[in-house]
N, C-alpha and C positions, 0 to 999 in steps of 0.2 A: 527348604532345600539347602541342603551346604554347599558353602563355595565351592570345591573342590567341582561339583558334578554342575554349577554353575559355568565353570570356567572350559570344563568337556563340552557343554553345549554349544559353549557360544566363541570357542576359538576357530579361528579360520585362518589355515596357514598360508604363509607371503604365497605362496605356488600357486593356493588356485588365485589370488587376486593376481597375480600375475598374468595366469594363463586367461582371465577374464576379460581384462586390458589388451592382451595381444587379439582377444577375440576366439580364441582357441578352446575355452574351456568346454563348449557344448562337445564338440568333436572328440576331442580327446578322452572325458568322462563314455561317451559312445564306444571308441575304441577299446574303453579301459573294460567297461562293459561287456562286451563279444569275446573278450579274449578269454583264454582258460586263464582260470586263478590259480594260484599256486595252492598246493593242499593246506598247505599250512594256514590261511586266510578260512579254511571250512568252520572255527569258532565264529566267527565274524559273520553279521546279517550280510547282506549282497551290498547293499546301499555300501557298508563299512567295505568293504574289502575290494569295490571299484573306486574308492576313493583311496583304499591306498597305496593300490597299482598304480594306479595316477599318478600320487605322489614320488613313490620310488623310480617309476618310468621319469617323471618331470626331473628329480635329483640325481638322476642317474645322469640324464643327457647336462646339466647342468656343473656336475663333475668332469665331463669328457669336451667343457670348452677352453 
């Protein structure tokens, strides 16, 4: 395996450990879940693409403190 696809596996960005810590992460991953995705995320498995609505929902509200 090369690093490169090493380092995709196994990085895990400060947001969810954050939202993990606040306690939030089950809920939020739900929400991110139910919601429409944007078309643009239709490359992407489902797993990928509620994780990265997550992400931009979590850095979005993050920006707006």
């Amino acid at each position: 395996m090369a690093g490169s696809e090493v380092c995709r596996k196994c990085y895990v960005h400060p947001e969810v450990v954050n939202a993990y810590l606040e306690g939030t992460l089950a809920g939020e991953l739900k929400e991110s879940a139910e919601a429409d995705l944007p078309v643009e995320f239709g490359q992407l498995d489902k797993g990928e693409a509620v994780v990265l609505a997550f992400l931009q929902r979590r850095l979005s509200m993050e920006g707006n403190r």
